[in-house]
Residue, then its C-alpha position, 0 to 999 in steps of 0.5 A: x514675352x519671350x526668354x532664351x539663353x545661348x547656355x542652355x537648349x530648351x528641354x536638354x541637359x544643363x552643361x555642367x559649367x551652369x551646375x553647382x555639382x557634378x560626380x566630383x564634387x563642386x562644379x563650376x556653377x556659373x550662372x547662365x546666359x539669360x535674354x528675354x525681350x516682349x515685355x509688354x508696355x509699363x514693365x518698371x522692373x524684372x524678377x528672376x527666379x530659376x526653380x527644380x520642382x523635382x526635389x524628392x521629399x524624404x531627406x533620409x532617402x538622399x545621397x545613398x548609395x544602397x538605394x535610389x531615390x523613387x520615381x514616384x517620390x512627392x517631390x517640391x520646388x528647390x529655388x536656385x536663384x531668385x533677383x528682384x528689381x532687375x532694372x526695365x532697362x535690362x534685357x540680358x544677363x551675361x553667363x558667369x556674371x552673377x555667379x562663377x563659382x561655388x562658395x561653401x557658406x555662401x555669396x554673401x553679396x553676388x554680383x548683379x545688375x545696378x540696382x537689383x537685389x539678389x534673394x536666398x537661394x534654398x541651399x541656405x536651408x538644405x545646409x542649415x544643419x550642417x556646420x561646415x555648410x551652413x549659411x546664406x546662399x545669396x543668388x545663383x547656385x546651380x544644379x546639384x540633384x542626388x547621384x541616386x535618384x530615379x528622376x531626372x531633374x528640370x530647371x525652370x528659369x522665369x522672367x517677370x515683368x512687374x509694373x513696380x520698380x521695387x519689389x515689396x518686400x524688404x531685407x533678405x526674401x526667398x523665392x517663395x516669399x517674393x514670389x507671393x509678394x509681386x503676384x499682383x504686380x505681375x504683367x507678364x512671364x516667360x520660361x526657359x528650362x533644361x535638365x540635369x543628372x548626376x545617376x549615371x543610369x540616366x545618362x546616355 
């Protein structure tokens, strides 16, 4: 099984038309174009899941301008889009057409192919204290890494085929949460990723 996009080059930066941020603030943050084919024989459906694994761990060194965030920081997953039951018909997802963009509180009901259900993407929790911010962050919203961290952060999109046509999770589900869900309903993967900064020492 294989994944590819016409947005973004394997192992390169992400344009900042596919971030939710850049060093002005909300960028466009529309969704990427995405394309897999390969799905092995009794695929019912497709999950979609894009994951930054290099989120630093330690909220208080976030966002300081005195300070950068170390290399050597534990880092985690950050889930930025997660959609289930993507019909096994489907094979393509066109860019800005689940996502184009930023919505402060959230999308409440982002677009999608018929049938699919859009999951809380982890900028429902990053918010969740902040007043002006705070709520649920269905489907895509892209990168938007610390402008201070010493890191460059990946972005991992992975397709997988389940043998299920749903599924079997019910009402809203986290990536994490669905993930831990279709583990043993899954036929096959594919991955497709790219890179983002906002610390101008990094770019270049």
């Amino acid at each position: 099984m294989q994944l590819s996009s016409n947005s973004l080059t394997p192992g390169a930066p992400i344009d900042r038309a596919f971030a939710a941020g850049d060093a002005n603030g909300f960028a466009p943050d529309r969704n990427p174009h995405l394309a897999w084919s390969g799905a092995p024989a009794g695929t019912r459906s497709f999950l979609l899941v894009c994951v930054d694994p290099d989120v630093p761990t330690v909220p208080e060194t976030v966002g300081r301008s005195d300070m950068s965030v170390p290399r050597d920081q534990p880092r985690c997953d950050f889930v930025h889009w997660v959609m289930a039951d993507i019909p096994a018909t489907v094979q393509e997802i066109a860019a800005g057409s689940c996502s184009d963009g930023f919505v402060v509180k959230g999308k409440p009901a982002p677009a999608g192919p018929a049938g699919s259900r859009q999951g809380l993407n982890d900028f429902t929790g990053w918010f969740a204290g902040n007043p002006d911010m705070a709520g649920n962050y269905f489907g895509y919203d892209g990168p938007f890494p610390p402008f201070n961290d010493s890191l460059i952060h990946h972005y991992v999109f992975t397709v997988y085929a389940l043998k299920v046509a749903r599924a079997p999770i019910d009402g809203s589900f986290t990536g994490a949460q669905v993930r831990e869900a279709i583990y043993p309903h899954i036929l096959a993967e594919a991955t497709h990723s790219g890179t983002y900064t906002l610390n101008k020492r990094l770019i270049g």
